[in-house]
C-alpha positions in Angstrom: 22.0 -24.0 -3.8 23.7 -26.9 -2.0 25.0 -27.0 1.1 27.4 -29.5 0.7 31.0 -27.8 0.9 33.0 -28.0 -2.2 36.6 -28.6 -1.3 38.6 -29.2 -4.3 42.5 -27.8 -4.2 41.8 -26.1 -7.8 39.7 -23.9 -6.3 42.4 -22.6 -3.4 42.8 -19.2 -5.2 39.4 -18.7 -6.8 38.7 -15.9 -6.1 35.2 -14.1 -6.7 35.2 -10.2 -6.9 32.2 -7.9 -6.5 32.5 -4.4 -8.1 30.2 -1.9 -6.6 28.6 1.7 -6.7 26.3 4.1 -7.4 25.2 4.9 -11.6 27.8 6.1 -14.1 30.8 5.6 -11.3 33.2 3.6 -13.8 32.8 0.3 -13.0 32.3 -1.0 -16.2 36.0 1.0 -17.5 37.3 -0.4 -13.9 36.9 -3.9 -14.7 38.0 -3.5 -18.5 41.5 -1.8 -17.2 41.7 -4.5 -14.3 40.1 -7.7 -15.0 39.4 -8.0 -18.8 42.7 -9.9 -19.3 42.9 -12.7 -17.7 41.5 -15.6 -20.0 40.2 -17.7 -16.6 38.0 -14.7 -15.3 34.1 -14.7 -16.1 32.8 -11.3 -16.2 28.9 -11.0 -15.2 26.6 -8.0 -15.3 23.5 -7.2 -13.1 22.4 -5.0 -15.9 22.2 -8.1 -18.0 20.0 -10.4 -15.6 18.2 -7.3 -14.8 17.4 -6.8 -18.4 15.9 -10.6 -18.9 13.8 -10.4 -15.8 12.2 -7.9 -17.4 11.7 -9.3 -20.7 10.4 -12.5 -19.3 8.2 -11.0 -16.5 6.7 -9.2 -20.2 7.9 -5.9 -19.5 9.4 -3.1 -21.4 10.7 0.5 -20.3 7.9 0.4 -17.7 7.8 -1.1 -15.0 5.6 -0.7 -12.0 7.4 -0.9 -8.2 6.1 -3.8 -7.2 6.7 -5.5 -10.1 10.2 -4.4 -10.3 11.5 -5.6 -7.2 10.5 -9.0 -7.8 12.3 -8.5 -11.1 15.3 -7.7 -9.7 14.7 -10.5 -6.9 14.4 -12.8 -9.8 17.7 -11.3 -11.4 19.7 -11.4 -8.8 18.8 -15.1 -7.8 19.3 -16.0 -11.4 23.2 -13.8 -11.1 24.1 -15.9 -8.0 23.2 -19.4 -9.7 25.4 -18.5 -13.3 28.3 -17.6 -10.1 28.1 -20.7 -8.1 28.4 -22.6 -11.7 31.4 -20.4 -13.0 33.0 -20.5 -9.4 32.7 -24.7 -9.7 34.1 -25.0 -13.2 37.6 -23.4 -11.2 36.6 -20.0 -13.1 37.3 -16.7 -11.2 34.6 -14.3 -11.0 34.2 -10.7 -11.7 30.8 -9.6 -11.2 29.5 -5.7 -11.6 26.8 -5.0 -9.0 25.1 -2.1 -7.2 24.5 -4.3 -3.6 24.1 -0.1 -1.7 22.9 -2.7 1.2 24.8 -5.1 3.2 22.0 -7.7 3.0 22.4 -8.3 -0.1 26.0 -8.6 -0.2 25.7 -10.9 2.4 23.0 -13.0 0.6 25.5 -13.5 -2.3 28.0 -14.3 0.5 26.6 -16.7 2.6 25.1 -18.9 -0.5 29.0 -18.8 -1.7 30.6 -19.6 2.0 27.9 -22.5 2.2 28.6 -23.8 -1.2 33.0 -23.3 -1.2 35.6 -23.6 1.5 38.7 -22.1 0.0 37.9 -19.1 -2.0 38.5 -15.3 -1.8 36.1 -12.8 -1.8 36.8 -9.4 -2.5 34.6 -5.9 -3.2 35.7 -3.0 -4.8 34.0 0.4 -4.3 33.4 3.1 -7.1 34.1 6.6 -5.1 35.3 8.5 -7.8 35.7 12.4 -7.7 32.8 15.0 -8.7 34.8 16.1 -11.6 35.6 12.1 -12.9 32.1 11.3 -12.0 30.7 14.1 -14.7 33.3 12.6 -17.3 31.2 9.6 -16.6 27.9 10.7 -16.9 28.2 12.8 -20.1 29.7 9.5 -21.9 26.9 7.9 -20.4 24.6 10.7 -21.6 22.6 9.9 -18.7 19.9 12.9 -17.7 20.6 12.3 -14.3 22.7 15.2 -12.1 25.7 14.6 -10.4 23.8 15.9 -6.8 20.8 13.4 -7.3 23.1 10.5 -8.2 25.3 11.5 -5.1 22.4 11.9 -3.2 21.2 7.4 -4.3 24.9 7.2 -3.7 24.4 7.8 0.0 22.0 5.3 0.1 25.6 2.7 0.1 26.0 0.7 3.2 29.7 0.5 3.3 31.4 -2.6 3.1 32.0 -4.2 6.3 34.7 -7.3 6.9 32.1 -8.7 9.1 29.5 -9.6 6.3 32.4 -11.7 4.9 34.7 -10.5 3.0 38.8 -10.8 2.5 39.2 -8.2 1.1 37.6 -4.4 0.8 38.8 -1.7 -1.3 38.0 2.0 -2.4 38.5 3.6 -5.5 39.0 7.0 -5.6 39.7 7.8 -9.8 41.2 4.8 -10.0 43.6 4.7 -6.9 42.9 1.3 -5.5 42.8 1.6 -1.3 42.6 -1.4 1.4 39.9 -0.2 3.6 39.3 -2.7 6.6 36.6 -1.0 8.9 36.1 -2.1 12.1 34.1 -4.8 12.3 30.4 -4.7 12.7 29.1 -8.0 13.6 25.9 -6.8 15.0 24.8 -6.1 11.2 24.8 -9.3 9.8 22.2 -11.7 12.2 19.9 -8.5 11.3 20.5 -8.8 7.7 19.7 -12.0 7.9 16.9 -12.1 9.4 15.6 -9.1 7.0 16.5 -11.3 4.3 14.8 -14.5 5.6 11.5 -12.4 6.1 11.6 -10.8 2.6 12.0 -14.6 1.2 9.4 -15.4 3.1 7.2 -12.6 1.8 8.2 -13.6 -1.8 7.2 -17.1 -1.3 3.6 -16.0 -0.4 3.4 -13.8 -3.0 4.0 -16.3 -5.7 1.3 -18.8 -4.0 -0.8 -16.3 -3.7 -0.6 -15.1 -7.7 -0.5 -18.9 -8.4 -3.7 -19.0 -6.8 -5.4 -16.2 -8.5 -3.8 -17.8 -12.3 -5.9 -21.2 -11.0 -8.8 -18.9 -10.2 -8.7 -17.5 -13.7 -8.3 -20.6 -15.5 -11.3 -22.1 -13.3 -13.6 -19.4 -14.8 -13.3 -20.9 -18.2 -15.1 -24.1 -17.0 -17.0 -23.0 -13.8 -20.1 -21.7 -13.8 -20.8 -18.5 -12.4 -23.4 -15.9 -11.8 -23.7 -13.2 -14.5 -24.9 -9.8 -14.3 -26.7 -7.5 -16.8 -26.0 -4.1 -15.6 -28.9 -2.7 -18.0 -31.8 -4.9 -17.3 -31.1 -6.5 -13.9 -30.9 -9.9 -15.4 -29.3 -12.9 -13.3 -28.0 -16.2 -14.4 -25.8 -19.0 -13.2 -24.3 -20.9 -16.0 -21.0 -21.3 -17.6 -18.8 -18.9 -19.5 -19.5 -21.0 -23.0 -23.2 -20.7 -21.8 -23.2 -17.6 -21.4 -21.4 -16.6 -24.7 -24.3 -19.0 -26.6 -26.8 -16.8 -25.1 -25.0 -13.9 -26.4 -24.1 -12.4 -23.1 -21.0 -10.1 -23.5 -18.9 -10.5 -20.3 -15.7 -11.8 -19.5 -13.9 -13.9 -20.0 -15.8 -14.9 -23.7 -15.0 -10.8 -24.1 -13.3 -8.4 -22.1 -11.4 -9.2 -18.6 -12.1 -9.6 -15.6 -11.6 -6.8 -12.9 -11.6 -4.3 -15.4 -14.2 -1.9 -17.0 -16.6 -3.1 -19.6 -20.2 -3.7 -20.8 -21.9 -6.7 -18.6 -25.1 -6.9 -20.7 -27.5 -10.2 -21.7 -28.0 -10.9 -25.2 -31.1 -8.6 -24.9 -29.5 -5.8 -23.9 -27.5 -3.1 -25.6 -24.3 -1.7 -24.6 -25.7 1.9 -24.6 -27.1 1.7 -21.1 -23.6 0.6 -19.8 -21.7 2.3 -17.0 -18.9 1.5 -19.9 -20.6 3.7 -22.5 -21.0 6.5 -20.3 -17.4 6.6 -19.1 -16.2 6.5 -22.9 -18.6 9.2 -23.8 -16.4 11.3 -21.0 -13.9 13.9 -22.3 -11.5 11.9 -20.0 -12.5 8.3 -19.8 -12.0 7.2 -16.0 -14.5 6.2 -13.3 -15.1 9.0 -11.1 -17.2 7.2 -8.3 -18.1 10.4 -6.7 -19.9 10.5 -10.3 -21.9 7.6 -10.4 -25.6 6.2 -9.9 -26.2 3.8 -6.2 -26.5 1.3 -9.3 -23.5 2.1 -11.4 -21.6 2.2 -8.1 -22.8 -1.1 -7.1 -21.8 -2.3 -11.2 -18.4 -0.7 -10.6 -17.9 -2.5 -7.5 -18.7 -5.8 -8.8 -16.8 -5.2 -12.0 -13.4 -4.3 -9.7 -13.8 -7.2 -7.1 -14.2 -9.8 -10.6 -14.0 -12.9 -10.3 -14.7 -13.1 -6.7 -17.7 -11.0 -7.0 -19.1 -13.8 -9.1 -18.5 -16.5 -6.9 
């Protein structure tokens, strides 16, 4: 983002409005009865961004922890810049979020403050009753109960006028209240401090993946010592050299780090701590299981391509 202020007098009353809260709390009917109107307003969804970062990250329904927070990292950076852009074209902005924590919302506000100087922005809290939240999650026809999705709901960090806002309001089944807490200015030099760490954190992350993709790539051309599990065989030579002397080991066939025959072209696959696992009524490595020598295969085989080096 840049910091260079934008200052123009179309953008006086732009005005960017978050509307938050917990699953199947009416946001989406919300902003269709409030905002849906007005011909200058772009409306954005998380769920949308979410939904790409997933797709381009090559996932589908599952989704593994770690891998889903940097999806949603990824989708909520990608959110911010598609504001910034609607917010400098002298659109207004409605955008349908979760943010249960003030860090966040005060990621999306600083990057705003830094890149406008005349602009409102405003939140809007989902709090609708037990029965209107059921109404909710039947059209939904979400599996979830009303007590568990209460019980994410108190996860919500109230919004506090201190991370930046104009304007805070709660909606109770669609009565619209101003609700101005006192302010809390202690939160937001610890938010920001979580949120440079966790940046931080990302950053090595991606180096340290980029590192491991160059490590990979290497072991097309590199040579490398290779292993035959069956007869003890050990050679240092080339993937292509190895695959010539019909060795079957990765990355020519199979993949490194995980379990399959490591075998010279003399050797059959039969005497493989592969084949015994597959012959298994449940095919998994149970190390408690296994031969000092299929241990010490199984270890290699894990730690690939380091082991190698």
């Amino acid at each position: 983002m840049t910091d260079q202020l934008i200052n123009n007098d179309a953008l006086a009353k732009t005005t960017i409005t978050f509307i938050i809260g917990a699953p199947a709390t009416g946001k989406t009917t919300f902003i269709n009865n409030h905002f849906s109107d007005s011909g200058n307003t772009v409306i954005l969804n998380i769920y949308d961004y979410q939904q790409a970062a997933y797709k381009e990250a090559g996932f589908g329904k599952q989704v593994s922890l770690g891998h889903e927070f940097k999806c949603l990292y990824k989708a909520n950076e990608n959110l911010l810049v598609d504001i910034i852009k609607a917010l400098q074209e002298g659109k207004n902005v409605v955008v349908e979020q979760t943010l249960y924590k003030a860090k966040r919302r005060i990621a999306y506000i600083d990057a705003i403050r830094n890149s406008f100087e005349n602009i409102a922005i405003e939140v809007y809290v989902m709090c609708p009753s037990d029965s209107v939240w059921e109404t909710y999650i039947i059209e939904r026809k979400l599996i979830d109960s009303i007590q568990r999705l209460k019980a994410n709901a108190k996860e919500i960090e109230f919004p506090n006028p201190s991370e930046g806002f104009d304007s805070i309001y709660e909606v109770v089944d669609d009565v619209i209240k101003l609700r101005m807490d006192e302010p809390k200015p202690e939160i937001v030099d610890s938010a920001r401090k979580e949120l440079s760490e966790e940046s931080q954190q990302m950053k090595q992350e991606e180096e340290k993946a980029k590192e491991r993709l160059d490590l990979l790539e290497s072991m097309n051309s590199r040579p490398f010592w290779h292993y035959c599990e069956v007869c003890g065989a050990k050679v240092f030579c080339t993937a292509q050299d190895a695959f010539n002397a019909g060795w079957d080991y990765p990355p020519q066939l199979g993949t490194f780090g995980f379990l399959g025959p490591r075998t010279c072209g003399e050797c059959d696959i039969t005497g493989t701590l592969y084949w015994k696992v597959q012959q298994q009524a449940l095919p998994i490595v149970v190390e408690s299981m296994l031969t000092e020598e299929e241990l010490k295969t199984w270890k290699r085989i894990k730690n690939e391509p380091e082991s190698l080096l």
